[in-house]
C-alpha angles and dihedrals in degrees: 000000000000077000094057095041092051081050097061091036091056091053099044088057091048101048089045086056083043094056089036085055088046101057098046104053084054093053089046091050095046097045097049089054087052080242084146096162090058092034102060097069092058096045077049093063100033091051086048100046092041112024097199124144090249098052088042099059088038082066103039091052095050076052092061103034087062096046096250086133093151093048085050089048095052087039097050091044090053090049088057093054085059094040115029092154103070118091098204095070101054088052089050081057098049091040082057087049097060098036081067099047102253103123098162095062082051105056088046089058087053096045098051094040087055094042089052097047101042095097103062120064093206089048088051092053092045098050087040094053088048102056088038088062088048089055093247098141081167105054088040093059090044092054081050100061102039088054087054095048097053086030100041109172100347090077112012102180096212093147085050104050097040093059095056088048083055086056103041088046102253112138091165097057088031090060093038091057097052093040080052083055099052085044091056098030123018091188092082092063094113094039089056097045099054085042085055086050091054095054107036131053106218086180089075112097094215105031107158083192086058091045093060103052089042090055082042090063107041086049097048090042089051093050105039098034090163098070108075093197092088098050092053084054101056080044091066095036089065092042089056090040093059084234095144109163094043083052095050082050094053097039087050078055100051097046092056090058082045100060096262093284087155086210088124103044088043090060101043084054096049084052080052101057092051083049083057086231081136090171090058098042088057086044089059094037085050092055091053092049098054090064089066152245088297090073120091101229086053096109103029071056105056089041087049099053090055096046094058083060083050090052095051100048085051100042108036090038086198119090128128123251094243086056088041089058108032081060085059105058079055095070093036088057087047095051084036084068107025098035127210120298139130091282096057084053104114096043087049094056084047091061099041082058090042085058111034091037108028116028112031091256105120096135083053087041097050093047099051087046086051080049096057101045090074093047100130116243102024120144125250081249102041081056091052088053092052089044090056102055088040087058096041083061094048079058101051080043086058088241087134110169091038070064092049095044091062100037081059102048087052101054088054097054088053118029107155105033129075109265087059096051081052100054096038081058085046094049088042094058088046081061090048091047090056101046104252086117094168098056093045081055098056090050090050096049090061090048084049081075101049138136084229115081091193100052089037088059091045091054096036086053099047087046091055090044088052100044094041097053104024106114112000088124119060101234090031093242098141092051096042091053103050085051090059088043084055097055094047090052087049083053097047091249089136100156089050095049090044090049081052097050098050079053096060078044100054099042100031092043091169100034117144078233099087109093083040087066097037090054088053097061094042082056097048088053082055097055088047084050086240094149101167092061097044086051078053098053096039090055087054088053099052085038094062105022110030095144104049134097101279099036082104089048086058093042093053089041086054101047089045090051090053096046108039097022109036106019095234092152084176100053093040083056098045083045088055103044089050076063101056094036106040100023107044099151087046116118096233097047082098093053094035082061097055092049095052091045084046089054094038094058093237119151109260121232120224090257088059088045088046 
């Protein structure tokens, strides 16, 4: 019996999840369509069957939507007698109230509903988040100021109250609101500051937002000079603002009130220098170093301030050789006082590439390198880094295979990590230089595979050139000699390979090298820091053979010069959209993207950081 009964039991409380699912599915179905008038039974016995807020408004809305106004009004009154605690239901109401014109019914609803909740910090935030949502900046700012004025300081509501003046337009009030924070809590500092970010481009030349709170700063820091956090402040206004030199000013400042710990200037040189305002970084670096060995950044210091003369040889290309060498004695005078050790390392390996790239000094280059391999402590990497560049100077020495020996016992001794792949595409290129083009493209093929995306579109490049180009002559002139060109460019020889390339010009009129060629030269501009010529070649190049393979690579060289060269924010941008646009298969259409997200001001996801 107690069986039988379970078993019906069981059924009727089936049937009855089967009907709920039922109905809901219906309603779901109905409502989604906007069929309001089909929908609304269903919402009926689902809200009956299930009083939640969101079956309920699923329900009052169907309600509405079906002119049954009085029906939503008795229904949404008696909701609020279950539920008096949601503050979504009392502003429906007074939302009803004012679509049929009783405003006054409806005032008195948000009046009461404020006036109840004021008392509670988690209830204010609550009632303000919801007319904000609503779109009521008013009503929000009112439910502000009543909970301040019951909370006072224990919950100040500053975030708050500084987002509805954005809204309703009021820098002024808005910047107040955040500095008040920071007076009454400094740990928001970082908060404030990303929130300030948000709501003011400090990449506009003329921003009266930005001008406030600039003339709020400098005011606040003068006359409460005892509180640092203004200062700081300042100290970050001028950073975003680009304003380099005012900023140096102000962290110079700062570290005096600080006991000269230089921690502060270090780092806003160090923002410089990836701003490639190299003068002012060493002015910075400088500044640390005149306080004296004692201090901690002393040495990151004196590494720092050579590096920024690294950073210019190998990114302005074209500088003269007094400069060139005057940068040298620098270094020489650095390693004279602190020696060579493992932890000159990296200064010393600037030098070695001042020398062998930059300034026509490979024998000095390749002997410093050989110095540096017995240096006691160093790591197996940190030999195999030496090793590279060591072998990339046999090869601007035309030793080759010295080169190629090297390349080679370093990709043994990594095979699978990233320097090896390096120096196999390296060693692979020694093979191409030299003519033995099936053997370079075995080696490529493998590369074409690897971990490293870099390396992968290097080899993948140099084995498209070589299949592309590899025995269309008969007697494979054309494609001998542009590897030769190739090598003489790698070893700095740029009147010889140009010489090579005309020739491939002159007797291959109609070659598929020659955008190839034209792209060489644009490079080697590049490398001399001659940017209008290589502007110049680059445009031939999309001129004549815009829908071949490395119109993208010219694009993308284009758009970089601009950016990084010439500071053309406008044409880099116009060069990088061509890519995504016209090239969409293109290699460089993803990076083309960051970078005009990066120009354009726009928020970066974590795929573009990463």
């Amino acid at each position: 019996m107690r069986a039988r009964i379970l078993f019906v039991f069981l059924l009727i409380t089936s049937s009855s999840f089967a009907q709920v699912s039922t109905d809901q599915q219906l309603a779901q179905y109905y409502y989604s369509a906007g069929d309001f008038e089909k929908a609304l039974p269903y919402c009926q016995q689902v809200f009956q069957k299930e009083n939640t807020k969101f079956t309920f408004l699923r329900y009052y809305t169907c309600l509405l939507k079906t002119k049954k106004d009085r029906e939503a009004e008795k229904t949404l009154k008696k909701q609020l007698d279950v539920d008096p605690y949601t503050v979504d239901y009392p502003i429906l109401l007074a939302e009803f109230y004012e679509t049929h014109d009783e405003q006054k019914a409806a005032n008195k609803i948000y009046q009461r509903l404020m006036e109840d909740n004021a008392s509670s910090s988690v209830k204010i935030l609550e009632v303000y988040k919801a007319f904000k949502e609503k779109g009521k900046t008013d009503l929000s700012l009112q439910m502000l100021e009543k909970g301040r004025k019951f909370l006072g300081n224990t919950y100040p509501l500053h975030l708050q109250f500084a987002d509805v003046y954005l809204q309703m337009g009021q820098p002024q009030k808005m910047i107040n609101e955040y500095l008040e924070l920071l007076e009454n809590n400094k740990d928001f500092q970082e908060q404030v500051q990303t929130a300030l970010a948000q709501h003011i481009d400090f990449t506009q030349t003329t921003n009266p937002t930005a001008d406030i709170l600039k003339e709020e700063l400098i005011d606040r820091s003068q006359s409460r000079s005892s509180d640092l956090i203004y200062a700081e402040m300042l100290l970050w206004f001028f950073t975003q603002r680009k304003q380099f030199s005012l900023a140096l000013t102000q962290a110079q400042a700062i570290d005096k009130r600080e006991n000269n710990t230089g921690y502060r200037v270090f780092e806003l040189a160090n923002v410089f220098t990836q701003n490639k305002d190299y003068t002012l970084a060493r002015r910075g670096y400088n500044y640390v170093l005149a306080h004296g060995k004692e201090k901690g950044f002393y040495f990151m210091c004196e590494n720092a301030v050579l590096h920024t003369y690294f950073l210019e040889a190998t990114e302005l290309r074209n500088l003269s050789q007094d400069t060139l060498q005057s940068i040298i004695i620098k270094y020489k005078e650095a390693i004279q006082r602190l020696g060579k050790s493992r932890n000159t390392l990296t200064i010393l390996k600037e030098l070695a590439q001042i020398q062998g790239l930059y300034a026509n000094q490979v024998d000095e280059a390749i002997k410093l390198l050989k110095e540096l391999m017995v240096i006691p402590g160093l790591s197996v990497i940190q030999v195999s880094e030496i090793k590279m560049l060591l072998a990339d100077f046999y090869v601007l020495k035309n030793e080759i295979w010295e080169a190629s020996l090297l390349y080679m016992q370093i990709d043994n001794d990594y095979k699978f990590e990233t320097i090896g792949f390096e120096a196999k595409y390296k060693n692979a290129r020694i093979f191409y230089y030299d003519g033995d083009f099936q053997f370079a493209q075995s080696q490529l093929d493998i590369l074409k595979q690897s971990t490293s995306k870099l390396i992968a579109n290097d080899a993948l490049k140099l084995s498209l050139l070589i299949t592309d180009n590899y025995g269309l002559d008969s007697n494979y002139t054309a494609m001998h000699q542009f590897a030769q060109a190739d090598l003489l460019l790698e070893q700095h020889q740029y009147k010889q390979a140009f010489v090579l390339y005309d020739s491939i010009l002159t007797a291959f009129p109609y070659h598929g090298l020659a955008d190839e060629i034209l792209l060489r030269k644009a490079q080697v501009f590049q490398q001399q820091g001659n940017w209008s010529e290589a502007i110049n070649y680059l445009e031939k190049l999309l001129k004549s053979y815009a829908e071949d393979i490395l119109a993208d690579d010219a694009l993308f060289q284009l758009g970089n010069i601009y950016e990084n060269h010439l500071g053309d924010k406008e044409k880099a941008i116009e060069n990088y959209k061509k890519i995504i646009f016209q090239y969409k298969g293109s290699l460089y259409v993803v990076e083309a993207r960051k970078r005009l997200r990066l120009l354009r001001g726009d928020k970066l996801d974590l795929e573009d950081q990463m």
